[in-house]
C-alpha positions, 0 to 999 in steps of 0.5 A: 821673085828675082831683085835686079839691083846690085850692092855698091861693095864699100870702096876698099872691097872695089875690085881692080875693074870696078876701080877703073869703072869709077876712074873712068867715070870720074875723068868723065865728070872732071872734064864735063863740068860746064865751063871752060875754066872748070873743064880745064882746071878740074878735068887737068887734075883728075886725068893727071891723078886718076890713074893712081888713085886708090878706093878712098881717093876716089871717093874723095874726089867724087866728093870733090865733084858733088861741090858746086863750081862757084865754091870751087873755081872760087878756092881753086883761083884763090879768089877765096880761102878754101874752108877748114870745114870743107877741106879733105885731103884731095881738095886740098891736093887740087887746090895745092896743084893749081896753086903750084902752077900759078892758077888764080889771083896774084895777092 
């Protein structure tokens, strides 16, 4: 009997092709988020960043992606601290970048 599925190699064995897969994949998701400020916001980020981000960075921004949009729009417009508990080095970069271009809230 012949089994079809593939085995997802860990992400520093990704070869060159799969790592542009998963670029691609995840400029795809950064930018159909569902609303226009997350779009922008995220979907900015990631075409900025994707195009050098290694195996573990991208793992850590598909991680990003997994958090809802309330919880991040919140952080990224500094309407809310972001975590200690929830802070990875990406989400730290993106919520750093909007911070640095002057998204959210004055306070």
């Amino acid at each position: 009997m012949q089994h079809n599925s593939t085995i997802a190699l860990p992400p520093e064995q990704d070869s060159e092709d799969q790592l542009d897969l998963r670029r691609r994949r995840l400029l795809f998701r950064a930018l159909h988020r569902g609303t226009f400020e997350t779009d922008a916001l995220i979907g900015g980020f990631v075409e900025t960043n994707v195009a050098s981000m290694n195996a573990a960075e991208l793992a850590d921004m598909e991680a990003v992606l997994e958090i809802p949009d309330p919880d991040l729009t919140d952080w990224l417009f500094g309407r809310l601290p972001l975590p200690v508990e929830r802070e990875t080095p990406m989400l730290r970069r993106m919520v750093d970048a909007c911070r640095a271009k002057g998204v959210g809230i004055a306070g």
